[in-house]
C-alpha positions in Angstrom: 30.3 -14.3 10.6 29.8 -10.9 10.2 28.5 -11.1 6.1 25.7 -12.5 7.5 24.6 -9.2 9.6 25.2 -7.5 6.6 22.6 -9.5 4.7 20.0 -9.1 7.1 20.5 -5.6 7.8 18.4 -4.6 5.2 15.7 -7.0 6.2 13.7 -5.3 7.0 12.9 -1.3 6.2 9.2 16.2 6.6 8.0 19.4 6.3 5.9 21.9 4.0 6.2 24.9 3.1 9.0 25.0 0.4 10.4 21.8 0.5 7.2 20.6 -0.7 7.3 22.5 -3.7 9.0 20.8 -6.8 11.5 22.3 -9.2 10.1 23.8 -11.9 8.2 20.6 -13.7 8.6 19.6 -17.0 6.3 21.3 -19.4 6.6 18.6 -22.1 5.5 15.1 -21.9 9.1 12.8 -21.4 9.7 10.5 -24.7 8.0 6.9 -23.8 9.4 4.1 -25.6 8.4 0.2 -25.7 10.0 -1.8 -23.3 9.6 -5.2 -22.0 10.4 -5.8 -17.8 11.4 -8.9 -16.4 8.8 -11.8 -16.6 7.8 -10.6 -20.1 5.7 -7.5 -18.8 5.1 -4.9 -21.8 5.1 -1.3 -20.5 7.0 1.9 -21.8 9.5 3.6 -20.3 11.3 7.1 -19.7 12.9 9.2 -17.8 12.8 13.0 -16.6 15.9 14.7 -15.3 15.8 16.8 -12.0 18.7 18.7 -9.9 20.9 16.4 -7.9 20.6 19.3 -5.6 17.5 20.3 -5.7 18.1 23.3 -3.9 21.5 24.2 -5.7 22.0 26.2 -8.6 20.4 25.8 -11.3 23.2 24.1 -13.6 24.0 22.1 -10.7 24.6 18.1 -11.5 21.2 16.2 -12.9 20.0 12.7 -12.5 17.7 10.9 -14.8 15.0 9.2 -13.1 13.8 6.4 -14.6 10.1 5.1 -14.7 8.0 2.3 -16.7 4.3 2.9 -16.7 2.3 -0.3 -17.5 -0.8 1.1 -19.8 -4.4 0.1 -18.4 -5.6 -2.2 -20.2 -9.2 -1.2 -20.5 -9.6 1.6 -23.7 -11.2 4.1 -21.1 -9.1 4.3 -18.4 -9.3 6.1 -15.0 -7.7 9.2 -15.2 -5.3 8.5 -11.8 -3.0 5.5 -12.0 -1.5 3.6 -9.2 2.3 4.5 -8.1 3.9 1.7 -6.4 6.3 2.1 -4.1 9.5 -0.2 -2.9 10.8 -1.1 0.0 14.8 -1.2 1.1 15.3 1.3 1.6 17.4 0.8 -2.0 14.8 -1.5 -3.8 14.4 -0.3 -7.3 10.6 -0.7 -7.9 11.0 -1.5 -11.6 12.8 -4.7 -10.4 10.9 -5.6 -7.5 7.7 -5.4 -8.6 8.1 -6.3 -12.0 7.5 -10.3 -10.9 4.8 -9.7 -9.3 2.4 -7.3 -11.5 0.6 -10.2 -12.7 -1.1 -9.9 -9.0 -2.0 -6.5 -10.0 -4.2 -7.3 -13.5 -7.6 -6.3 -12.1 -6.2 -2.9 -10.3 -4.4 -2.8 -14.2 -7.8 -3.0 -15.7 -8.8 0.6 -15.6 -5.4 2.2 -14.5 -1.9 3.0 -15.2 0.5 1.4 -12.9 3.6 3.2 -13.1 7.0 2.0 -11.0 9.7 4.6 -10.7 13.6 3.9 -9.6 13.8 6.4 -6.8 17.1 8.1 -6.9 19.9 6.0 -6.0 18.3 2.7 -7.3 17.8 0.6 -10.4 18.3 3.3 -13.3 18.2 6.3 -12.0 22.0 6.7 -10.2 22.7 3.6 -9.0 24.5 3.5 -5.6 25.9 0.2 -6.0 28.3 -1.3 -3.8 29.6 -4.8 -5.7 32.6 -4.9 -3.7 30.6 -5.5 -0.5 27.8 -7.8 -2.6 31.1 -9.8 -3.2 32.5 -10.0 0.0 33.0 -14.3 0.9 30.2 -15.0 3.6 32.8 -15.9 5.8 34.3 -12.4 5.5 36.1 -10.6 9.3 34.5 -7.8 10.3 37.3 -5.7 9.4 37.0 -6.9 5.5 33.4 -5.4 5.8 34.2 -2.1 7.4 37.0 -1.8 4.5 34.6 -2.4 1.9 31.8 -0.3 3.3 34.1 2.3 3.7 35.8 2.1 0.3 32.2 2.1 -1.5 31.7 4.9 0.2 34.5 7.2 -0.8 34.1 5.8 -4.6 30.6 6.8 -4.4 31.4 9.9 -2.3 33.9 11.2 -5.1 30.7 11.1 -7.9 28.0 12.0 -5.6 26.6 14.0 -3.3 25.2 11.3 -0.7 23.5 14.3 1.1 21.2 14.5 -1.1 19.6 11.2 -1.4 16.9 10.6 1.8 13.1 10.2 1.2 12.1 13.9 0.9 13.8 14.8 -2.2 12.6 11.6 -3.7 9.2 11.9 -3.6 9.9 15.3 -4.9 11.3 13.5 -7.7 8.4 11.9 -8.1 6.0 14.6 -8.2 7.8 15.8 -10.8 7.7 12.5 -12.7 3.8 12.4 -12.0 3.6 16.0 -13.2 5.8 15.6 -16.6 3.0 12.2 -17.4 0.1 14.7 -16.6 -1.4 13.0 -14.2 -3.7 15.7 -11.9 -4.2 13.2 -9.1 -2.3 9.5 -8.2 -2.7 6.4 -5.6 0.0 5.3 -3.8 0.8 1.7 -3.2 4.1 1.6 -0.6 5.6 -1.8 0.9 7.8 -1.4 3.6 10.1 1.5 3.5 7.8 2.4 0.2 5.3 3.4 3.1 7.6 6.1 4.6 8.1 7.1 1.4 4.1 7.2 0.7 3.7 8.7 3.9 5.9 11.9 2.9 4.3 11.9 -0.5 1.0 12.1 1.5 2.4 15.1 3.6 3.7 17.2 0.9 1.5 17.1 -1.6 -2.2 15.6 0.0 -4.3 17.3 -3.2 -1.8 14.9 -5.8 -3.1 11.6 -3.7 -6.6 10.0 -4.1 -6.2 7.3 -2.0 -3.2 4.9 -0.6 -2.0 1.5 0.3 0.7 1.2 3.0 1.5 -2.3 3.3 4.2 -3.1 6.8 3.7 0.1 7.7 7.1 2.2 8.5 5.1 4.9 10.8 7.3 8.1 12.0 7.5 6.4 15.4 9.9 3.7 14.1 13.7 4.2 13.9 15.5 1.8 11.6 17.5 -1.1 14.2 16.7 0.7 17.3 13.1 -0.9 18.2 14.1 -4.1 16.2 15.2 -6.4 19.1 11.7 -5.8 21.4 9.6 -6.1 18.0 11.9 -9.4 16.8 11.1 -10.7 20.5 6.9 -10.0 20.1 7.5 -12.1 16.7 9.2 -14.8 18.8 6.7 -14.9 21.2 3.7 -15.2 18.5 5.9 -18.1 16.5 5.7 -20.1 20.2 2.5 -19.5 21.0 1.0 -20.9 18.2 3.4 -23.8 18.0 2.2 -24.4 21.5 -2.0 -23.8 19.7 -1.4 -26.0 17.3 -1.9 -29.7 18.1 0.2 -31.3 15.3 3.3 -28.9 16.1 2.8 -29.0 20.0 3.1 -33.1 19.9 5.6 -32.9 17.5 8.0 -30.1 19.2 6.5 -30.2 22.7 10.0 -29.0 23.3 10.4 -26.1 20.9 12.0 -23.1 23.3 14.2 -25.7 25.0 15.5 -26.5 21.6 16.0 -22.9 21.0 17.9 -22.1 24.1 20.1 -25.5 23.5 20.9 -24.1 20.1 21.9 -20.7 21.8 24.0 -22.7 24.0 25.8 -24.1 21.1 26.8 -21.0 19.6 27.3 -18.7 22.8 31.1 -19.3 22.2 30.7 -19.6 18.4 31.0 -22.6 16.6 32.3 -24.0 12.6 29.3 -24.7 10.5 29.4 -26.3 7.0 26.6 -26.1 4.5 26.0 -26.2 1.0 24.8 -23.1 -0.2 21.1 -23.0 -1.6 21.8 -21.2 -4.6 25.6 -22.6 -6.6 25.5 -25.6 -4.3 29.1 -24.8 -3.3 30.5 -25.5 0.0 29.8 -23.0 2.7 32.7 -22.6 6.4 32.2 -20.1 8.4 32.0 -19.6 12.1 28.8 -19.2 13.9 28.5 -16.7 16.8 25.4 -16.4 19.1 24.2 -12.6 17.7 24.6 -13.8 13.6 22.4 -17.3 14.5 20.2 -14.9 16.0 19.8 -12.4 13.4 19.1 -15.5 11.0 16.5 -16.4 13.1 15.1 -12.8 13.1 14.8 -13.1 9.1 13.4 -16.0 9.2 10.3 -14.5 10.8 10.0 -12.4 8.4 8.3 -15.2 6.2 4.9 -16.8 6.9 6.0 -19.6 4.3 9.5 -20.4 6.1 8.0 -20.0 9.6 5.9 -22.9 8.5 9.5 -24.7 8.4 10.8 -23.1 11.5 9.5 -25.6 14.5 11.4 -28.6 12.0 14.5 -26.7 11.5 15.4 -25.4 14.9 14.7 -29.1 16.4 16.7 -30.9 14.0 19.7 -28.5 14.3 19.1 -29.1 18.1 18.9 -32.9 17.5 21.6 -33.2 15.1 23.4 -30.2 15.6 23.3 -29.5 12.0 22.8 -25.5 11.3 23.1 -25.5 8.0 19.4 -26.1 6.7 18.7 -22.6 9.1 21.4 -20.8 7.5 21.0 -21.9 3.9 16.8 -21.0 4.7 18.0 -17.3 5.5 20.0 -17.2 2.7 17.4 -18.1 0.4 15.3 -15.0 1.6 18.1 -12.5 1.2 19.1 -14.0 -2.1 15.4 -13.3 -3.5 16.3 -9.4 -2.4 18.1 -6.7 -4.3 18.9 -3.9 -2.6 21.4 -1.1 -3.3 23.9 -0.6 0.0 24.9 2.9 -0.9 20.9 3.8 -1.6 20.6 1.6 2.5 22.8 4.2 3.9 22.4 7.3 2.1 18.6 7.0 3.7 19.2 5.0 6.9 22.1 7.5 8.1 20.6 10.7 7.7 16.9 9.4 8.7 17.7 6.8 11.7 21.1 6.9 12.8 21.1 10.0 14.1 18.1 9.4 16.2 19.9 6.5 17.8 20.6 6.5 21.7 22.3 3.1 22.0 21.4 3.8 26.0 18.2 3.5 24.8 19.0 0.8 22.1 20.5 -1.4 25.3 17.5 -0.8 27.0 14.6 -1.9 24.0 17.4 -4.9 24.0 16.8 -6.2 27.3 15.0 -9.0 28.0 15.2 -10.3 24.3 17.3 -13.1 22.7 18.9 -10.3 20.0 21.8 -8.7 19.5 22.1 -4.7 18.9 21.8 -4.0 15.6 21.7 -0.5 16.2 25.2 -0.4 17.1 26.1 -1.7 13.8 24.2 0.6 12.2 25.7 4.0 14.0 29.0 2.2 13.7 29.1 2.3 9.8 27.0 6.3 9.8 29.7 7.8 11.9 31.8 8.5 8.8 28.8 8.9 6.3 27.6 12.0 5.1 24.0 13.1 6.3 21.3 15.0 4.4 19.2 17.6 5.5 16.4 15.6 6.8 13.0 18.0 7.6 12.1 17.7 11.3 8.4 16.3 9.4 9.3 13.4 8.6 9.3 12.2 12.1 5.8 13.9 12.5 2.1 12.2 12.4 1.0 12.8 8.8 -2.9 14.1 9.2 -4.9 14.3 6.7 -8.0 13.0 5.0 -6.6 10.8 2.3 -8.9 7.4 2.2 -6.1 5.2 3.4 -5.9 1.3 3.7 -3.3 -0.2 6.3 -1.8 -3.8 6.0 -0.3 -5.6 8.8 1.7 -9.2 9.6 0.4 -10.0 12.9 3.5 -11.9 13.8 5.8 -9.4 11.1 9.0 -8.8 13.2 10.6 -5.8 11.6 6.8 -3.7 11.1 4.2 -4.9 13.7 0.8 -3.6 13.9 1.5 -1.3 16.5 3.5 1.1 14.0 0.1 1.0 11.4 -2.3 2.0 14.6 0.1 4.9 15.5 -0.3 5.8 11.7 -3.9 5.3 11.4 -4.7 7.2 14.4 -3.9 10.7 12.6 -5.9 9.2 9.3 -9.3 9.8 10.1 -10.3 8.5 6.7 -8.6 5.0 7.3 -8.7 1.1 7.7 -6.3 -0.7 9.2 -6.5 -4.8 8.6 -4.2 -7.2 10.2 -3.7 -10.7 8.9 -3.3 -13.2 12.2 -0.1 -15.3 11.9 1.4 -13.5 8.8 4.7 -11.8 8.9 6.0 -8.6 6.8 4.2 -7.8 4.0 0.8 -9.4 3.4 0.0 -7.2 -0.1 -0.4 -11.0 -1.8 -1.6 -13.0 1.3 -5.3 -14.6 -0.1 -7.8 -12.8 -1.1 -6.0 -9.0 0.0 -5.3 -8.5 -3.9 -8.9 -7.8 -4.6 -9.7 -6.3 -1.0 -6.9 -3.9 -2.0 -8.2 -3.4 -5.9 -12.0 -3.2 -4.4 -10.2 -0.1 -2.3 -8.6 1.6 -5.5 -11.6 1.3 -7.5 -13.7 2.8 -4.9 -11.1 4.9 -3.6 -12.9 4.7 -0.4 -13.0 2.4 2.8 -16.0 3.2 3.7 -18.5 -0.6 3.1 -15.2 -2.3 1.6 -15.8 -6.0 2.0 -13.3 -7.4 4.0 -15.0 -10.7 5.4 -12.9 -12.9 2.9 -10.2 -12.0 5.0 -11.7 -14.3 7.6 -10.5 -17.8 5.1 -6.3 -16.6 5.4 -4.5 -19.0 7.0 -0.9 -19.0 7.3 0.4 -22.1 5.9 0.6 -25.4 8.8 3.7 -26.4 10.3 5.6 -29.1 8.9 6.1 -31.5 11.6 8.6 -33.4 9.0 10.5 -32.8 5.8 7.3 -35.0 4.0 5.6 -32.0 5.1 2.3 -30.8 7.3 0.2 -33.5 9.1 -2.2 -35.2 6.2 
């Protein structure tokens, strides 16, 4: 069942001197025209253009790079808007926070908020891959490894995939934030977007007033490698407070003996048929142990399914029905765009290389999980690499007011990544939400613990005590729902 790896590989998520220094910037402000982003959000949009090659010749190949800002809505705004940051990597932020920016109306109040396709997303250079979107879920391994590797030449023969990894793109967007004439911006990064705010952070520290890194991606974390011992902490957490909770613990008092018996089930592989949450159609496909439990790992990436999980897991040990798990984990990855060229373009010059799968076995051990970071050098072997600056994988220090968020139980970016990060921030607060998974921007009342930040700009006396009232949603101990 290899299409499944493939759609939870992405489940996730540099130096000074004169990389840090843009192109020439544009002296004139790009043409903004009215557009209207998904979910009926006004803004206006543009687009600067920028070297491919940023260090090639100077009538080298261009990209546009395409940006909506969404106006403040207050007739004085504050001169530094808020730059929000995607995840992936190979989210476009136009797309993916677009449905969201409704959260954002307060921080909107008094500043821009301005979402820019980094290159190789969304508008600015796409590095699609449709034929392996399209490949059948039930696809051979060999089908995916001719698709990857066919999107990559197609892409290779337009492109230069060297030059597509996180430093160059937040150099495009210092040049975007130069061309709108902002002197200083904030950062808001989720997930990959945090790497990505980290470099911006690092390069050019007198651009940022203050930043958000939500599932923080800290210079310590290598894409796949650490994910088996941080998808095994999750695990862990999600028993423990099934055994805490009295309504789950009568209800599954079983819950890990259901989980090995389903591991049982599948050690061999098994046929599962499902009906598939989004067309309804029919769903075969065969089952193996490391797929089942890379569903699971994507799973416990959301607080609202993990509510769900104790429920699903014993019925399909009950009834031997896995098709309510796997149409779940389809349901997460469906809600998900993400560009595969854009994936590998970053992942295979910034993680693959600093893959020991010695290493990789050995953060394995001891876990239920497979080795993703096999995959992962598997498919790099034959893609080009970028020049990747030795910083990148360096602290970032400096004394930008920075606010950390963390999923306790988040299995792909655990707290420990944020404290590693926080630890060369001197200026910094790092807040963890018990029981919630990756990404906790939206989780209660952080939306106006994260505005209070940006209007401050400070963390110093930031009310956090409604952060006390989160609670991640109860267990369903049946499909009617939690216990009344």
């Amino acid at each position: 069942m290899v299409r499944f790896q493939v759609l939870f590989l992405f489940s996730l998520l540099l130096l000074g001197g004169c990389l840090g220094q843009s192109n020439a910037a544009p002296t004139d402000r790009p043409e903004l025209r009215n557009c209207q982003l998904s979910g009926g959000v006004k803004a206006q949009c543009g687009a600067i253009t920028v070297l491919e090659n940023r260090e090639g010749p100077e009538n080298g190949r261009t990209l546009s790079i395409h940006f909506a800002i969404i106006p403040a809505t207050n007739s004085q705004p504050q001169p530094d808007p808020v730059f929000l940051l995607a995840g992936g990597p190979g989210q476009a932020a136009i797309s993916a926070y677009a449905p969201i920016l409704s959260q954002f109306r307060r921080i909107n109040r008094s500043r821009d908020i301005v979402l820019v396709d980094q290159r190789g997303t969304g508008r600015s250079n796409s590095l699609a891959c449709p034929n392996v979107n399209d490949l059948p879920l039930d696809s051979s391994r060999a089908d995916l490894e001719a698709a990857l590797a066919e999107c990559r030449q197609r892409l290779a023969a337009a492109n230069d995939l060297r030059q597509y990894h996180t430093t160059i793109a937040m150099r495009d967007l210092d040049d975007v934030r130069a061309a709108l004439g902002y002197e200083q911006i904030n950062l808001l990064g989720t997930s990959y977007g945090t790497r990505a705010a980290l470099e911006y952070m690092r390069l050019f520290p007198e651009r940022v007033r203050s930043a958000v890194l939500n599932a923080v991606v800290g210079p310590d974390l290598v894409l796949q490698l650490q994910a088996p011992r941080d998808g095994q902490r999750a695990l862990y957490l999600f028993f423990a407070r099934c055994a805490a909770d009295a309504a789950c613990r009568t209800t599954f008092p079983n819950l890990e003996a259901d989980l090995a018996s389903l591991l049982a089930q599948v050690e061999t592989g098994i046929d599962v048929r499902f009906a598939h949450p989004f067309s309804g159609e029919l769903v075969e496909l065969r089952l193996e142990r490391d797929d089942f439990m890379q569903v699971l790992f994507s799973l416990l990436y959301s607080t609202e399914i993990v509510s769900l999980l104790p429920l699903l897991i014993h019925n399909a040990a009950t009834n031997g029905d896995f098709g309510p798990l796997l149409a779940q984990s389809l349901t997460i990855s469906g809600s998900t765009v993400l560009t595969y060229g854009m994936f590998y373009a970053v992942t295979c010059s910034e993680d693959a290389p600093l893959i020991d799968l010695t290493q990789a076995e050995a953060l394995r051990a001891g876990t239920l999980f497979g080795l993703p970071a096999a995959d992962l050098v598997a498919v790099c072997a034959t893609w080009p690499k970028g020049n990747v600056p030795a910083g990148l994988r360096e602290p970032v220090t400096a004394v930008i007011p920075t606010l950390l968020l963390s999923g306790e139980a988040d299995p792909i970016t655990p707290p420990l990544y944020a404290e590693a990060v926080a630890a060369h921030l001197p200026n910094s607060l790092h807040l963890i939400v018990p029981n919630y998974g990756h990404d906790v921007l939206l989780a209660g009342c952080m939306p106006e613990v994260v505005a209070d930040f940006l209007r401050s700009g400070s963390v110093a006396n930031l009310n956090t005590s409604c952060l006390a009232e989160i609670q991640a949603p109860p267990f369903f101990v049946s499909l009617a729902g939690p216990t009344p």
